[in-house]
C-alpha positions as CSV (number, residue, x, y, z in Angstrom):
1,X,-7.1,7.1,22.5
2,X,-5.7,4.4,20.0
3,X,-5.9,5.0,16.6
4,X,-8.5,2.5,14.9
5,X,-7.0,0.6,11.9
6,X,-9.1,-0.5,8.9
7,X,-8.2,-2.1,6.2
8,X,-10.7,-0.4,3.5
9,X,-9.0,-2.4,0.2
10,X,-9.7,-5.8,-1.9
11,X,-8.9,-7.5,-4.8
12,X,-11.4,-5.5,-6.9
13,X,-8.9,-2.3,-6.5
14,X,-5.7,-3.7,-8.2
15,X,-4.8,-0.7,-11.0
16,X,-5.8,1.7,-8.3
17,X,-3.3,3.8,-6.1
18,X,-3.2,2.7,-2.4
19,X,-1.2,3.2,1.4
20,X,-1.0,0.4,3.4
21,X,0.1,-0.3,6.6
22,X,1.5,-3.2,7.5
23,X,3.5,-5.3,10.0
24,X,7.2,-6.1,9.6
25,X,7.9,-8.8,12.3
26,X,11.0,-6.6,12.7
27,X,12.3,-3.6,14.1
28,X,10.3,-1.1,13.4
29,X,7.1,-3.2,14.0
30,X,5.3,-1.7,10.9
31,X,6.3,0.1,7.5
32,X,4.0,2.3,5.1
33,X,3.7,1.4,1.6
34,X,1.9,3.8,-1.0
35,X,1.8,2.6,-4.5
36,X,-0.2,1.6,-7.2
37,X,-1.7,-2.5,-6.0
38,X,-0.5,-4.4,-9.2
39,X,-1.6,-7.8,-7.8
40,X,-3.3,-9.6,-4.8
41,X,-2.9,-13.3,-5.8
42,X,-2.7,-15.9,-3.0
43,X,-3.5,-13.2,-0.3
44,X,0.4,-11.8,-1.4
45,X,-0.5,-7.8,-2.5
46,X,2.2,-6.8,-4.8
47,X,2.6,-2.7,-4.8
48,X,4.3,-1.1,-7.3
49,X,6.1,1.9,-5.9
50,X,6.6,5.3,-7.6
51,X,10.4,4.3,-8.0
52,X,9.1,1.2,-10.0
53,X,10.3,-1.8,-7.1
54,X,7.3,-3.7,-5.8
55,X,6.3,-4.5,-2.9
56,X,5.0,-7.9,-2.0
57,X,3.0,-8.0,1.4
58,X,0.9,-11.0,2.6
59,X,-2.9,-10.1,3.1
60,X,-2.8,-11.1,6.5
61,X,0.5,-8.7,7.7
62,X,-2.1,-5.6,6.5
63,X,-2.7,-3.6,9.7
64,X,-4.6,-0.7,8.0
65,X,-5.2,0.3,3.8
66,X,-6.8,2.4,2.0
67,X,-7.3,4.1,-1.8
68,X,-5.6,7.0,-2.1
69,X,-5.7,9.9,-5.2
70,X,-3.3,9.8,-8.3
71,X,-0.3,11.6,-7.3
72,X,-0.4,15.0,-8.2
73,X,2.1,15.8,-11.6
74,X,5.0,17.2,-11.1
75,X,5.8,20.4,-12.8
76,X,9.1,22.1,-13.6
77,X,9.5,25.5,-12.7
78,X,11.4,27.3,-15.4
């Protein structure tokens, strides 16, 4: 059985946490991005990872997205 893509994100969700899925016209054929969606202007998403780079994917490279929870915070143990 395949695995069924969807992509379950839109413009309305920039500011919210996502993972997307898209292709890379290289080798590997597709990469994972998870990230808070800062912008989609001109079908270009731009992600801002955890690590504060961005990500710019175009709209129509997006094999599969979704919303995904805040991160959990990160505690120090003492």
């Amino acid at each position: 059985m395949r695995p069924r893509y969807v992509v379950r994100i839109d413009p309305t969700h920039v500011g919210r946490r996502v993972s997307v899925r898209a292709r890379t016209h290289a080798n590997p054929p597709a990469t994972d991005t998870v990230g808070v969606l800062r912008a989609w202007q001109d079908d270009v998403l731009t992600i801002e990872r955890r690590d504060g780079s961005l990500a710019r994917i175009p709209a129509g490279d997006l094999l599969a997205a979704r919303v995904v929870p805040d991160a959990p915070n990160r505690r120090r143990l003492l």
